[in-house]
C-alpha positions as CSV (number, residue, x, y, z in Angstrom):
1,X,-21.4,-39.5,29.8
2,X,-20.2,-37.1,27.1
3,X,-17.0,-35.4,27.7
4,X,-17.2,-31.3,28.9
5,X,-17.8,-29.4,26.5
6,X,-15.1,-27.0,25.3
7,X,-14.9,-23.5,25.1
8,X,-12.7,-21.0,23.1
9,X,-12.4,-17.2,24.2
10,X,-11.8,-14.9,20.9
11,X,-10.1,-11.5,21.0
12,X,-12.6,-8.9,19.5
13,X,-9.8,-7.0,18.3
14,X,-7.9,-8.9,16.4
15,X,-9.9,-12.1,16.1
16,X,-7.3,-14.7,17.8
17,X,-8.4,-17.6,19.8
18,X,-7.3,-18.2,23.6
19,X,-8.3,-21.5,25.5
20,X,-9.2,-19.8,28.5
21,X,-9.6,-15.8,29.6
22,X,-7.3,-13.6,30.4
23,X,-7.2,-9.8,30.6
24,X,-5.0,-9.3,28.2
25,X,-4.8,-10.7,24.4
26,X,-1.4,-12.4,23.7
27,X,-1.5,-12.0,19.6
28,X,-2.8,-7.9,20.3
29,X,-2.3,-6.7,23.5
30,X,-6.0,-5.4,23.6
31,X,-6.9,-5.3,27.2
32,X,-10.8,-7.1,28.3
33,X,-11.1,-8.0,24.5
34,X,-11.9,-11.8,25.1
35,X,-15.4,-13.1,24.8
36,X,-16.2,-16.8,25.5
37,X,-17.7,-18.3,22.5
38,X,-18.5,-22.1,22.6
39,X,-17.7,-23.8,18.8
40,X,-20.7,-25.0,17.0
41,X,-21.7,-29.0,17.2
42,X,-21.2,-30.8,14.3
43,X,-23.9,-32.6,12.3
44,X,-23.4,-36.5,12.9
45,X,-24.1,-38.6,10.6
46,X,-23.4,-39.0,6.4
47,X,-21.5,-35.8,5.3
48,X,-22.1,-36.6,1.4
49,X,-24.7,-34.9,-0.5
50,X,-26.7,-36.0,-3.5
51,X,-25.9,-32.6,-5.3
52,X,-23.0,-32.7,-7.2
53,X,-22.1,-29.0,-9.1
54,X,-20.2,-28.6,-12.9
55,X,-17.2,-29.5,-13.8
56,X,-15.5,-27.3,-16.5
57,X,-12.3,-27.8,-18.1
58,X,-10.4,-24.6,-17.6
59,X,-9.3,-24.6,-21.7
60,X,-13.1,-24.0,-22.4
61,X,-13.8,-21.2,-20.1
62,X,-14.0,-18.1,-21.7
63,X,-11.2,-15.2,-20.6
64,X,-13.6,-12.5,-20.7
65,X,-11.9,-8.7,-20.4
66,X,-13.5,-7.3,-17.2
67,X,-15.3,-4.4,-18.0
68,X,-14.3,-1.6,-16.2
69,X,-15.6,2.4,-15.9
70,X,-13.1,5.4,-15.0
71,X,-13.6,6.7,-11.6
72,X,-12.7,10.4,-13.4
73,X,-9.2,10.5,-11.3
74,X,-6.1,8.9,-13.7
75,X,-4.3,8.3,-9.7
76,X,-7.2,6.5,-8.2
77,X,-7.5,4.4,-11.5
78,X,-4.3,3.1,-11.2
79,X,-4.2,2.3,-8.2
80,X,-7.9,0.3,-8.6
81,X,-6.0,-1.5,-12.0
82,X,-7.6,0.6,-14.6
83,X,-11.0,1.7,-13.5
84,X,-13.7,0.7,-11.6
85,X,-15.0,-3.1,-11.6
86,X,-18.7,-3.5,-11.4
87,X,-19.5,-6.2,-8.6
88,X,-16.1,-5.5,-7.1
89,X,-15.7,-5.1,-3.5
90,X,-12.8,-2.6,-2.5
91,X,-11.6,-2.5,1.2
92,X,-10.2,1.2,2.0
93,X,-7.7,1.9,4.9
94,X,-6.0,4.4,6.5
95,X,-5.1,6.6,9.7
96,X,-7.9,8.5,11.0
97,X,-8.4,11.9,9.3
98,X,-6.0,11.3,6.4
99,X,-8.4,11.9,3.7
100,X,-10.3,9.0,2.9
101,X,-14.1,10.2,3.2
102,X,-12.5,13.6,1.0
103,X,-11.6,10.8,-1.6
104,X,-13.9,8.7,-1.9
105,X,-16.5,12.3,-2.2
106,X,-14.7,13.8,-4.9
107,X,-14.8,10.5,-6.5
108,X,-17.9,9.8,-5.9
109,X,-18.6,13.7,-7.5
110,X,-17.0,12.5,-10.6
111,X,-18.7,9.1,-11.7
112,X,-22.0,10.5,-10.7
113,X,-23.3,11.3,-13.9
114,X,-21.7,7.8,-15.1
115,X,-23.0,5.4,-12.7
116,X,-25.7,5.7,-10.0
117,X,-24.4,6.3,-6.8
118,X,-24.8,5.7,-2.9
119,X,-23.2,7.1,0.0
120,X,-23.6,5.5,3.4
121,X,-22.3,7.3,6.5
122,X,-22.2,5.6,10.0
123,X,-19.5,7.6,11.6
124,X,-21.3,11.1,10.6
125,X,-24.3,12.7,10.0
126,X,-25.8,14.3,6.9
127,X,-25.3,17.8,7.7
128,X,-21.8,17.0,8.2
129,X,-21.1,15.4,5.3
130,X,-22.7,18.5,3.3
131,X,-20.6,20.6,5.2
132,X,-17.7,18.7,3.5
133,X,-19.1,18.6,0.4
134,X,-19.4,22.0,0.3
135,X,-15.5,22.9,1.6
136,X,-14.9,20.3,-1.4
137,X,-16.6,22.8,-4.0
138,X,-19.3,20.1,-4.5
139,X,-22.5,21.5,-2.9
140,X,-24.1,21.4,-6.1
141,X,-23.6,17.9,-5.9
142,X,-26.9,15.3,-6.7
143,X,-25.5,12.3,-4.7
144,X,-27.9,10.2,-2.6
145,X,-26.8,9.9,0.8
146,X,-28.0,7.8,4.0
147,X,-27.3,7.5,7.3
148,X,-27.6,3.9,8.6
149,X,-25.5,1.5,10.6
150,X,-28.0,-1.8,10.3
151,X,-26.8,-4.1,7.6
152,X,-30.7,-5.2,6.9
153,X,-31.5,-1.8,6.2
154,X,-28.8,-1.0,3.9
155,X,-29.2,-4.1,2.1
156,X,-32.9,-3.1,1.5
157,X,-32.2,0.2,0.3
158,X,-29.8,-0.9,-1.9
159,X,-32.2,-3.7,-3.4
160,X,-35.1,-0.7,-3.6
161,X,-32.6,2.0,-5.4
162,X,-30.3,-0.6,-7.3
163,X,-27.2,1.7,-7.5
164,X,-23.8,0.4,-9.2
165,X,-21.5,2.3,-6.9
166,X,-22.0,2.3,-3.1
167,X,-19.4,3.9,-0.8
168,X,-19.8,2.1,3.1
169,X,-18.5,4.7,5.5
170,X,-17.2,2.5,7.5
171,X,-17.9,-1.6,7.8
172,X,-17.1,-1.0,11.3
173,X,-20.0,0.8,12.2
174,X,-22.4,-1.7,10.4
175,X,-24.2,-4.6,12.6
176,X,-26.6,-6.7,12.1
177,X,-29.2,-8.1,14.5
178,X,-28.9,-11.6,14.1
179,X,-26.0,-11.3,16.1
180,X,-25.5,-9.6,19.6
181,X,-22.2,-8.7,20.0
182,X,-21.1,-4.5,19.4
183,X,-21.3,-2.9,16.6
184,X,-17.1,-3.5,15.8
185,X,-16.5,-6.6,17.1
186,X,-15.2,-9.7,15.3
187,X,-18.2,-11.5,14.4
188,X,-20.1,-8.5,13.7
189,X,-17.5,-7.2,10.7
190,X,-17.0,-10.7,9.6
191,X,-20.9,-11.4,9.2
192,X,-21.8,-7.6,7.9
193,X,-19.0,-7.9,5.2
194,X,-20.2,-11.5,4.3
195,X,-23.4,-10.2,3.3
196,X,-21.9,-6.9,1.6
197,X,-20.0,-9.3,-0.5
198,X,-22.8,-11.7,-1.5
199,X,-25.2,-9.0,-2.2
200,X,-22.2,-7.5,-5.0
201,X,-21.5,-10.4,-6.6
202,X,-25.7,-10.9,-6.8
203,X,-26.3,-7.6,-8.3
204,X,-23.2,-6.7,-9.8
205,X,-23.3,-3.6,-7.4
206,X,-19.2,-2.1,-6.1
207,X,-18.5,-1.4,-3.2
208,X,-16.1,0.5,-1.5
209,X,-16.0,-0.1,2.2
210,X,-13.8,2.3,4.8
211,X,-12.2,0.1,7.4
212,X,-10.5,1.8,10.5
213,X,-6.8,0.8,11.4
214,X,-4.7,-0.3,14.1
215,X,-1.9,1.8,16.1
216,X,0.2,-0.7,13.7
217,X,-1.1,0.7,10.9
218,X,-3.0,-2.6,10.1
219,X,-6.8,-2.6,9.1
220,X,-8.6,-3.2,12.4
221,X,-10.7,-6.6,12.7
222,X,-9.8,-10.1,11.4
223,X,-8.1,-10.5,8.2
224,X,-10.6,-12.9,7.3
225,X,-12.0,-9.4,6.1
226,X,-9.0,-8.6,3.8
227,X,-9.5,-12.0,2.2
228,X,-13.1,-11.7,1.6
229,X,-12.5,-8.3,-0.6
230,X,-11.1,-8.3,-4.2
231,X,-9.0,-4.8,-3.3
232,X,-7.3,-3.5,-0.2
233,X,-5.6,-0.2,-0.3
234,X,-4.3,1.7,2.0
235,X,-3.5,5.6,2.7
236,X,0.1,6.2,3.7
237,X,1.9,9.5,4.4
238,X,4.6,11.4,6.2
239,X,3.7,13.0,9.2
240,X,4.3,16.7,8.2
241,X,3.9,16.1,4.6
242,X,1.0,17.5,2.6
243,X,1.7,14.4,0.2
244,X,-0.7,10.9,0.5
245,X,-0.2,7.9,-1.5
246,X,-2.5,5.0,-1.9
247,X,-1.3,1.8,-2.6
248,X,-3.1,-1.3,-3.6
249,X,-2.0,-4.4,-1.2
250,X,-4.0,-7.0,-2.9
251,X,-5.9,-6.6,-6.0
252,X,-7.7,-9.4,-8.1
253,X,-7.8,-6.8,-11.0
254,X,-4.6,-5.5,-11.0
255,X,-0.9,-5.1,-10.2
256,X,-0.4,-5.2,-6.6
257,X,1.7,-2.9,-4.7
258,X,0.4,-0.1,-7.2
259,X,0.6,3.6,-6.1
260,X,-2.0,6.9,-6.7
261,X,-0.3,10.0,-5.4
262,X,-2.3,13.3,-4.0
263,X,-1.9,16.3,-2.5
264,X,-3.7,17.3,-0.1
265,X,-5.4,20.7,-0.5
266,X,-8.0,23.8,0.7
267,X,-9.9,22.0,-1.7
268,X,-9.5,18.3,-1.0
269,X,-7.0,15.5,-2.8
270,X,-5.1,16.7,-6.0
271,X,-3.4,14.3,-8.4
272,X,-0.1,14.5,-8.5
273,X,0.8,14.2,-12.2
274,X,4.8,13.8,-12.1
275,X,5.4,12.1,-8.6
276,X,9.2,12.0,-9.1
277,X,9.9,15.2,-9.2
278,X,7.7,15.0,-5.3
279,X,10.1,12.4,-4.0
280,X,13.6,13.6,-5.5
281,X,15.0,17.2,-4.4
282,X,17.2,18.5,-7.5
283,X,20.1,20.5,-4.8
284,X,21.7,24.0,-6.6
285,X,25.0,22.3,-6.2
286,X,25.4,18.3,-5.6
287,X,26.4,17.2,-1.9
288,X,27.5,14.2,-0.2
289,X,25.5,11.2,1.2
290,X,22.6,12.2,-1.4
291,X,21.5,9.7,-4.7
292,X,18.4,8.9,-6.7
293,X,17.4,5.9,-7.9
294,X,14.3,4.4,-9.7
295,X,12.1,2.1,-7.8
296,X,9.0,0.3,-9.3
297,X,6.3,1.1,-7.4
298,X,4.0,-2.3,-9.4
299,X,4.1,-1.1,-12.8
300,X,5.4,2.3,-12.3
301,X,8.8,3.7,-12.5
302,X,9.5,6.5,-9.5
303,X,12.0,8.3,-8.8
304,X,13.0,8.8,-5.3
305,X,16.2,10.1,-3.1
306,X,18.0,8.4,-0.8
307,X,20.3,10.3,2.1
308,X,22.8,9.0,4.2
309,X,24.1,10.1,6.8
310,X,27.5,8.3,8.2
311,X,29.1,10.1,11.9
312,X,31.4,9.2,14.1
313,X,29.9,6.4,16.7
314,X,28.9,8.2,20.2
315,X,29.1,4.9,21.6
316,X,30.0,1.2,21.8
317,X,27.9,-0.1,19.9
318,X,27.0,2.5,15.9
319,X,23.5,2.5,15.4
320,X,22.2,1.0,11.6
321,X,18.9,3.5,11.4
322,X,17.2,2.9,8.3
323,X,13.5,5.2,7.3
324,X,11.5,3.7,4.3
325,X,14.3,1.1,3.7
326,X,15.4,-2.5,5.6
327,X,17.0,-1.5,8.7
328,X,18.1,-5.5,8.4
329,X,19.5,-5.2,4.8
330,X,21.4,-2.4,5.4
331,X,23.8,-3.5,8.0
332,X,24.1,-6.3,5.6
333,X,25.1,-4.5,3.0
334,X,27.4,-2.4,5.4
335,X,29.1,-6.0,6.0
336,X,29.3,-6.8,2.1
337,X,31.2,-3.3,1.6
338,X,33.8,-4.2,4.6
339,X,34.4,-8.0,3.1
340,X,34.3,-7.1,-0.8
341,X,35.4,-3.2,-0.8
342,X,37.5,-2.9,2.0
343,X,35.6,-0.1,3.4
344,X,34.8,-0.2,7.2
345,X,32.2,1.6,9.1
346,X,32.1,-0.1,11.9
347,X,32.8,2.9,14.1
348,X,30.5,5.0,12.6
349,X,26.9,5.4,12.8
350,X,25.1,4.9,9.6
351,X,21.4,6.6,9.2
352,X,19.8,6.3,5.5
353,X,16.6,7.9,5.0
354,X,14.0,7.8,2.0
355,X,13.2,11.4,0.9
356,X,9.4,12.0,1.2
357,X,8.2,9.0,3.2
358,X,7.9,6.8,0.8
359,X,8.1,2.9,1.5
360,X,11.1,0.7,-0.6
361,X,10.4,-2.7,-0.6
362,X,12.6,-3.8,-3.1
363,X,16.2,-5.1,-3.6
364,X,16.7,-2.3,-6.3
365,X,17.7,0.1,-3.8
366,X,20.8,-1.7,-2.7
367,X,23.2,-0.4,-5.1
368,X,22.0,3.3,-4.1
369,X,22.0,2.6,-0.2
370,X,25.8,1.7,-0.6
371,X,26.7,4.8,-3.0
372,X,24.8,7.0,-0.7
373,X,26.3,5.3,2.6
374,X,30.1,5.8,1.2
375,X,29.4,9.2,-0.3
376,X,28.5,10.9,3.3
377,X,31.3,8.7,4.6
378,X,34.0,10.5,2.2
379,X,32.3,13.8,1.9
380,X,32.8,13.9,-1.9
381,X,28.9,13.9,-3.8
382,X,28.8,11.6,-6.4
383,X,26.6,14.4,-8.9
384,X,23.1,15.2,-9.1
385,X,22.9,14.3,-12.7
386,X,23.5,10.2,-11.8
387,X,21.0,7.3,-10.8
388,X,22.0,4.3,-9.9
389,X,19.9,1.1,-9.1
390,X,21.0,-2.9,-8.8
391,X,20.6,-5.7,-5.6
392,X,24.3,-6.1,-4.5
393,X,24.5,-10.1,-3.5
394,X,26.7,-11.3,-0.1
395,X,29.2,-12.8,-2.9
396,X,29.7,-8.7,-4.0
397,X,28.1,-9.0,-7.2
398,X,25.8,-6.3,-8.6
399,X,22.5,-9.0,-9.5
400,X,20.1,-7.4,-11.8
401,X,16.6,-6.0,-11.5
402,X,13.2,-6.4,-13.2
403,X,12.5,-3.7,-15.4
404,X,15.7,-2.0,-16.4
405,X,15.1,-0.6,-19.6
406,X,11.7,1.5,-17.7
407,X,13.5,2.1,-15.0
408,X,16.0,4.4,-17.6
409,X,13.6,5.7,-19.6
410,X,12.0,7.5,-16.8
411,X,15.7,8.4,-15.7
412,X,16.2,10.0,-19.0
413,X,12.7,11.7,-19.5
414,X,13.6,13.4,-15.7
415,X,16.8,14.6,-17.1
416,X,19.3,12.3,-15.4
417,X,22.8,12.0,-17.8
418,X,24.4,9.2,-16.2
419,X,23.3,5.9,-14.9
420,X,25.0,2.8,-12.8
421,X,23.2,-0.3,-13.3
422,X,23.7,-4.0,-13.3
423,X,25.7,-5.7,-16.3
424,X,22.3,-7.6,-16.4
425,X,19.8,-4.8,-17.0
426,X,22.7,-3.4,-20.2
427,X,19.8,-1.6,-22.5
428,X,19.7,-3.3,-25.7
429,X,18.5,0.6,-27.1
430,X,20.3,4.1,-26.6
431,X,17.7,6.9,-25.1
432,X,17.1,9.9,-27.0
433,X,17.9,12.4,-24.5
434,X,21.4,11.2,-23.8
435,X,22.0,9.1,-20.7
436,X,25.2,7.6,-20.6
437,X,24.5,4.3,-19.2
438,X,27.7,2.4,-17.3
439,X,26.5,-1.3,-16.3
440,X,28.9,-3.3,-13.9
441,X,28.9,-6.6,-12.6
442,X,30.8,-6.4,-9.5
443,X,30.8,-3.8,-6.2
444,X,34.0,-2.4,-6.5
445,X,33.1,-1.3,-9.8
446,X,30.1,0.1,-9.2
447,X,31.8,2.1,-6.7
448,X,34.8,3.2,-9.5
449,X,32.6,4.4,-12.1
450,X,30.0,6.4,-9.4
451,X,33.2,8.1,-7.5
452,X,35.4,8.7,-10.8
453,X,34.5,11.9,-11.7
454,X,32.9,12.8,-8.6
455,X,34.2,16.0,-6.6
């Protein structure tokens, strides 16, 4: 007699896999989210095939240049690696209402006349969309548009039309009737993406699919479904800011961790052409706690401010609040200035905040956390004519970055006269436009040279 057969309950919100019900997912915390699925049989008997595929040796294979076409927005090329990629398959998320139908319109507008377009709409109707199109300044616009949430019927469209640019607004509202489950569900967004997928790479067809988020920020569904795309971006922005910036997570034609920066208008998204100058606020007069560094942001140099703010503690234990930065790495680095400075602010609470919202997610901004820390600390401003960038290691030495000499280049093309950097990112050129550059190898030197002529 064959042992029971076992059963597996999987969380339709974030796709994890429970051996028995409960009412609440463990991975998620999605409430009545588990479904009972039992796991398929497998096949006895000889797993080995007759069919045996090519074998190539990789020195033969031919590095072909993708070919890519402009998506008429320099931001949104950037952030896609340089254009867009026939037969690529682009996953698009973001908070609801943060722009991205508005973007994915206006770019759709622009490659138009380029490529031949589709836009498929699940979440709204066609009047609505026209009502955007025309708040966009694009009611003039010749772009095919559908309303349709069944994958089959899609799919047989697109094979009627044969367009090179589809927009999918969003994969969650697509289903397909081989299965039963919602519209949403696990298996439904893993099976309606499958077939997206296989249809692009078929027909050389891109896509660009809008996927809904978590209250985590995350892309809802399984990430099965960011591993199935060649590009995830998502839309980030500051609550109250007008400012949006895409980035690109994972990109098979490009630089990950790229950034496109808008603004958002009457008119829909503008391209910001000189983001620094969004992220860094030049004061009248310099004051304390305030310094800009340069950040790479995956090939591009940005510059962005960082405050501090350092008070007396109101309590036993001084908080370590840290926006856009490491809260983690900065009580670190609080403990590196005690043991290799002799600086303590152990009494004191310590809040260091990234000017504009924007995200740091490198070491570069160590150097500049510290600076920034000490300067509120002292109440003497280092200057608002300095930069300063470098990874400061447990052993107090200043450890270079990648990218030195770009980072001062778009220092000096922003105006910037004076720069602290690591001994190890010394520029092996002098810059036109005067930056003095002082490189230094250890803490306590870095702090010398940034308080030495400082008010």
């Amino acid at each position: 007699m064959s042992a029971r057969e076992k059963t597996q309950f999987i969380c339709q919100s974030c796709g994890a896999a429970a051996p028995k019900w409960a009412g609440q997912c463990s991975e998620c915390g999605a409430w009545n989210a588990l479904v009972e699925k039992r796991p398929l049989t497998p096949r006895s008997g000889n797993w080995v095939t007759t069919e045996v595929a090519d074998v190539a040796l990789l020195d033969a294979v031919p590095a072909e240049n993708v070919a890519r076409v402009s998506s008429g927005m320099k931001e949104v090329d950037r952030v896609l690696g340089g254009g867009i990629v026939p037969g690529a398959v682009v996953l698009l998320g973001g908070d609801p209402g943060i722009g991205k139908s508005t973007l994915l319109l206006q770019v759709l507008a622009r490659v138009e006349g380029h490529l031949q377009t589709l836009y498929v709409t699940g979440e709204e109707s066609l009047s609505q969309v026209a009502l955007r199109a025309q708040r966009l300044g694009l009611e003039r616009l010749d772009l095919p548009v559908m309303s349709e949430t069944r994958v089959e019927v899609v799919l047989a469209t697109l094979e009627k039309r044969r367009p090179a640019f589809v927009v999918l607004d969003s994969i969650q509202t697509l289903y397909t009737d081989s299965l039963t489950s919602a519209p949403g569900s696990v298996s439904q967004l893993r099976e309606c993406a499958a077939q997206v997928v296989r249809y692009a790479k078929t027909r050389n067809c891109t896509f660009v699919m809008v996927g809904h988020v978590t209250k985590e920020g995350a892309i809802a569904g399984p990430r099965v479904l960011e591993h199935m795309v060649d590009t995830v971006l998502y839309f980030e922005h500051d609550g109250g800011s007008r400012f949006r910036v895409v980035r690109a997570v994972k990109n098979r034609f490009g630089a990950v961790n790229e950034i496109g920066v808008f603004a958002m208008m009457d008119e829909g998204l503008r391209e910001v052409a000189n983001p620094s100058a969004m992220f860094v606020s030049r004061h009248a007069q310099a004051v304390p706690g305030s310094v800009v560094t340069v950040t790479r942001q995956g090939t591009r140099p940005l510059l962005v401010e960082v405050q501090a703010l350092v008070d007396a503690a109101g309590g036993p234990a001084p908080r370590r609040v840290a926006l856009g930065l490491e809260a983690n790495r900065l009580a670190m680095l609080l403990a590196v200035l005690h043991r290799h400075a002799g600086i303590s602010l152990g009494d004191q609470d310590v809040f260091v905040n990234v000017v504009g919202g924007m995200r740091i997610q490198e070491t570069a901004a160590d150097l500049p956390m510290l600076l920034a820390a000490l300067s509120s600390f002292r109440g003497r401003a280092i200057g608002n004519d300095l930069i300063a960038f470098g990874e400061v290691g447990l052993a107090g030495e200043v450890r270079p970055v990648q990218g030195g000499e770009e980072r001062l280049a778009e220092a000096a093309k922003q105006g910037f006269r004076r720069a602290i950097v690591p001994a190890g990112n010394r520029p092996r050129r002098s810059f036109d436009a005067g930056l003095q550059v002082t490189p230094v190898a250890r803490l306590e030197e870095a702090l010398a040279a940034a308080f030495e002529t400082a008010g």
